[in-house]
N, C-alpha and C positions, 0 to 999 in steps of 0.2 A: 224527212227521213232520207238517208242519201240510198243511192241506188246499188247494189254490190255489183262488182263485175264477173264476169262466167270462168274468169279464171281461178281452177283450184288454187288453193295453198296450200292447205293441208288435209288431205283423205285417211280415213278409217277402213278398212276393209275386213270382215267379219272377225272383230278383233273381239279376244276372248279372253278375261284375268279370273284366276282362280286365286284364293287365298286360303291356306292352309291353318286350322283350328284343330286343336283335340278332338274334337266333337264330328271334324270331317271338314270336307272341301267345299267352299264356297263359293259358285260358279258366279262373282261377283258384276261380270259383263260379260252379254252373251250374242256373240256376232253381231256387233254393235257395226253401221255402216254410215259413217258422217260425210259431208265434204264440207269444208270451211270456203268458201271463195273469198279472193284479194278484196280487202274493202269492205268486208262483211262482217255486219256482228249480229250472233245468234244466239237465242237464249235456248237453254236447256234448265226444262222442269219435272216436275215431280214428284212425289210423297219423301220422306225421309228414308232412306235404305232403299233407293229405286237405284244408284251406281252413279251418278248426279257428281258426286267428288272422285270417285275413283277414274269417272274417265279421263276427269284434266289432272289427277295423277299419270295416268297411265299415259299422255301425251305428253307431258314433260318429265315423264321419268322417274319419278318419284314416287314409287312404288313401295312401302314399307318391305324392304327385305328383310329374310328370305320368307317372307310367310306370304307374299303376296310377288304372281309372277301371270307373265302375260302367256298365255298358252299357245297361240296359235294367233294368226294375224294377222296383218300389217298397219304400221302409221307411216303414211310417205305426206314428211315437209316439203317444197321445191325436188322433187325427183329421190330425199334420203329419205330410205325405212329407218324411223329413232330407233325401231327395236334391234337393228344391226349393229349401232354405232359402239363404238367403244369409248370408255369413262370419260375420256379427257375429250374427247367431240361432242359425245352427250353434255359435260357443263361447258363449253364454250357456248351449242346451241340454245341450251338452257338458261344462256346470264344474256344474250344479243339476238335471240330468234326467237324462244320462246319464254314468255314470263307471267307467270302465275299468284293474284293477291288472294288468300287467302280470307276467310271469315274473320277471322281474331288475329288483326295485325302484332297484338303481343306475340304471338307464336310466331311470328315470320322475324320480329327483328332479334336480335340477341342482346339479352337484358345488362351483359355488362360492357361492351362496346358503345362509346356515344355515335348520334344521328351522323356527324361530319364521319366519323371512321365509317360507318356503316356506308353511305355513299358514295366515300371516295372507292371503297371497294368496288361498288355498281363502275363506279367510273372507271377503274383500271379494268377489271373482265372488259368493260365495252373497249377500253385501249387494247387488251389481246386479242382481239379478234380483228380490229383496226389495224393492227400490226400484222396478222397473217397475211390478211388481204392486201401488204404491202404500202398502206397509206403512213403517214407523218402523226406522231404519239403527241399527243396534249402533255403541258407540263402539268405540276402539280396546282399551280397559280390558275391558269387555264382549269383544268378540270372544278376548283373552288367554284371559280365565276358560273360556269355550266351548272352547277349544284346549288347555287343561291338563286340564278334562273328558273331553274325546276321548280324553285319552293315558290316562288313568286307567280308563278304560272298556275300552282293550284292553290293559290289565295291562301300561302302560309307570311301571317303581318309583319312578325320580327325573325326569318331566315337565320340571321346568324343566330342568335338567342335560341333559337332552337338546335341548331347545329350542335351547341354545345352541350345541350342536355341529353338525355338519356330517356329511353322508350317508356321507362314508367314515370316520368315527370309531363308524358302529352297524355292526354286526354286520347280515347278511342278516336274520334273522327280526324285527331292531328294526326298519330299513329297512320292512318287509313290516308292521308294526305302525302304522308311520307315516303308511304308506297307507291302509291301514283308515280309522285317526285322519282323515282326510284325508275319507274317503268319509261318515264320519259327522257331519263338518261341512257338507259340501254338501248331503248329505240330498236321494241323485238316486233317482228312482224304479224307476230298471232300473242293475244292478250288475253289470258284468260286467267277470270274473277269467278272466285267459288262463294257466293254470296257474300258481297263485302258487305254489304250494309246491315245487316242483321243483329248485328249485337251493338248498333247504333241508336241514337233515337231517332224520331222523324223528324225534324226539321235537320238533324244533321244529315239524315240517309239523304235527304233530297236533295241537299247542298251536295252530296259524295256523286250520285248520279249524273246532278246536272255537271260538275268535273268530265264526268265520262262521255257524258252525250258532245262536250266540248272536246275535248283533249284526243280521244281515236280519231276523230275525224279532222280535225284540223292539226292537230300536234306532231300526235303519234303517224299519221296515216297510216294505220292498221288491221289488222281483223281481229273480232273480238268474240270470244267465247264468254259467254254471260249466264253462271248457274245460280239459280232462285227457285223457289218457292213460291213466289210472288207472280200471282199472274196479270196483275193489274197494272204492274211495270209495262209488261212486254209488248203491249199493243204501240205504245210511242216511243222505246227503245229498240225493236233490234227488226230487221229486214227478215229474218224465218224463224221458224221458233223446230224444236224436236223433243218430244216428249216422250220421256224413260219412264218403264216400269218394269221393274224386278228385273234390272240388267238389261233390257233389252229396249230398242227406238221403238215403241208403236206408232209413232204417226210424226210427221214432219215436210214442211211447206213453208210456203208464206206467211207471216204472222197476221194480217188479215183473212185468209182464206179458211186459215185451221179454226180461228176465233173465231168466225161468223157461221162458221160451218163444219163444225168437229165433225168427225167421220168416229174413231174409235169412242168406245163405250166409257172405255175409261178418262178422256179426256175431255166431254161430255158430262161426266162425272166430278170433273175438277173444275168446272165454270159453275157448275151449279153449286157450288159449296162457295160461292163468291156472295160475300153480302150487298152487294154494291144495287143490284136490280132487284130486289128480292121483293116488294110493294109492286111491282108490275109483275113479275113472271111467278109468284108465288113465294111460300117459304126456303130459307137455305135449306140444301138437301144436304147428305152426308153419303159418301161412300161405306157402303157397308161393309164390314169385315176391315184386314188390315193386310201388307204387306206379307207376304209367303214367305216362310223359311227357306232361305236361298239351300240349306245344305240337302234338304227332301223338297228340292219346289213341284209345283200343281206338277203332271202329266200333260201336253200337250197346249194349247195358248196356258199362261200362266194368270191371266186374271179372271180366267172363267169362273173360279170357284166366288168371284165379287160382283161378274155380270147378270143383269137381268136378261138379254138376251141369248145366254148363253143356250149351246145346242150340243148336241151328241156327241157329233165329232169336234167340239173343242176343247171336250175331255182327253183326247184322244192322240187328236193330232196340231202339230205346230205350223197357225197360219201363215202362209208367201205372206210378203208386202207388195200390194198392189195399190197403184197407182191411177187413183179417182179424176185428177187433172192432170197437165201439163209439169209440174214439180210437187203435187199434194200424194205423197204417199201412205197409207195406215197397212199396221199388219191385222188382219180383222178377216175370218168367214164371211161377215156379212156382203162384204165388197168383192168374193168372188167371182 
């Protein structure tokens, strides 16, 4: 596991998206407080509708408008707030600083453009931006060679043959391969994967993985934002882990620390629902109850209505995040 460095990349600061429904407003991330460090990849988990996508939306900008808007906040990349930028700096940063693969790589490519058009585009945004910052532009021959490299680097066998086909002639994990390919041309600093592997099968997920556990650290050299579900991943993929519930971080450290020693209830709650130990530590448990209507959420901590510990005032009131170790923080009464 390599070691991350203490230099931010990119911070959150009590950054807030609401999303606007008939039905009312959806406080969909609720003073959410990240920092990414250089070098660093970090998983973010929890239940379905915990804000899991919306936040690596809402860091590269791609926020369903107008229904969905960052309220209040900040994201600051290398010293920029993205929520300040304007259109055309937002997708330059967005094609060469930040780059985001999505679950269902059909949705990311465009179904009637072939793989070669589709990358050479990867390759020209990463030449605008090579060109602001005043360096010498790849020809179109040059950018090819770049592009058949990529495919070859994530073990695609016939590169051009693929090139020339079209996103519904590969298979999901080729699809998933091409993005990679994709991220490795643009060569963006901060990578974030909103569960790629999930609509894969398993020998293919592990093959896509073991791609990434290669490719950020030795390729890309980058930081990497990793969203799952999957908590059986995270102990030998990413250096911290931050665990979301109902829009908000409850708890977030080092991924052995949090793992061996969960502080919040709810994430305590999500090792137990792991079938893996269950002959030694007893049967799989279940979290009780489900996810809160974001548009009337609980009163006060929002998972108390699920916790067995819960107390008076967490009805009531919404706990600080306090700080158990050195970087282990949970937002939880208990740890008052």
């Amino acid at each position: 596991m390599r070691v991350a460095r203490n230099v931010a990349l990119l911070t959150t600061t009590d950054l807030c998206v609401v999303f606007d429904t008939p039905n009312g407003s959806v406080q969909a991330l609720d003073h959410v407080n990240l920092t990414v460090g250089e070098n660093e990849i970090i998983c973010v988990v929890g239940e379905s509708g915990c804000g899991k996508s919306t936040l690596g939306l809402s860091l590269i900008g791609l926020l369903p408008s107008p229904s969905a808007r960052v309220v209040s906040g900040r994201i600051v990349h290398k010293g920029q707030d993205i929520t300040k930028l304007k259109k055309d700096d937002l997708r330059l940063m967005r094609g060469t600083e930040l780059f985001m693969i999505f679950q269902e790589p059909m949705s990311s490519l465009n179904p009637v453009l072939s793989i070669e058009e589709q990358l050479l585009e990867a390759a020209r945004v990463r030449n605008e931006r090579v060109k602001r910052d005043g360096e010498s532009l790849s020809s179109k021959s040059e950018m090819l060679d770049t592009i058949v490299k990529s495919l070859e680097t994530v073990k695609v066998a016939d590169p051009h043959r693929v090139l020339k086909g079209y996103p519904h002639q590969l298979s999901g994990g080729m699809r998933q391969r091409v993005m990679i390919a994709m991220a490795l041309i643009l060569k963006p600093s901060l990578l974030i994967a909103d569960e790629p592997t999930t609509a894969l099968d398993v020998s293919t997920q592990d093959q896509i993985l073991k791609l990434f556990r290669e490719l950020v650290g030795r390729k890309l050299k980058t930081s990497m934002i990793f969203i799952t579900h999957d908590l059986t991943l995270v102990r030998t993929f990413a250096e911290r882990i931050a665990v979301m519930y109902a829009g908000e971080v409850v708890e977030e450290g080092p991924v052995l620390s949090v793992l061996n020693d969960p502080k919040h209830p709810y994430t305590q709650g999500l090792l137990k629902c792991l079938p893996k130990n269950h002959k030694k530590d007893g049967p799989v448990e279940s979290i009780p109850g489900t996810v809160p209507d974001l548009i009337s959420p609980p009163s006060g901590c929002k998972f108390h209505p699920r916790c067995k510990f819960a107390m008076e005032k967490c009805s009531k009131n919404r706990p600080h995040s306090y700080t158990s170790e050195t970087t282990h923080t949970v937002r939880c009464f208990l740890y008052e």
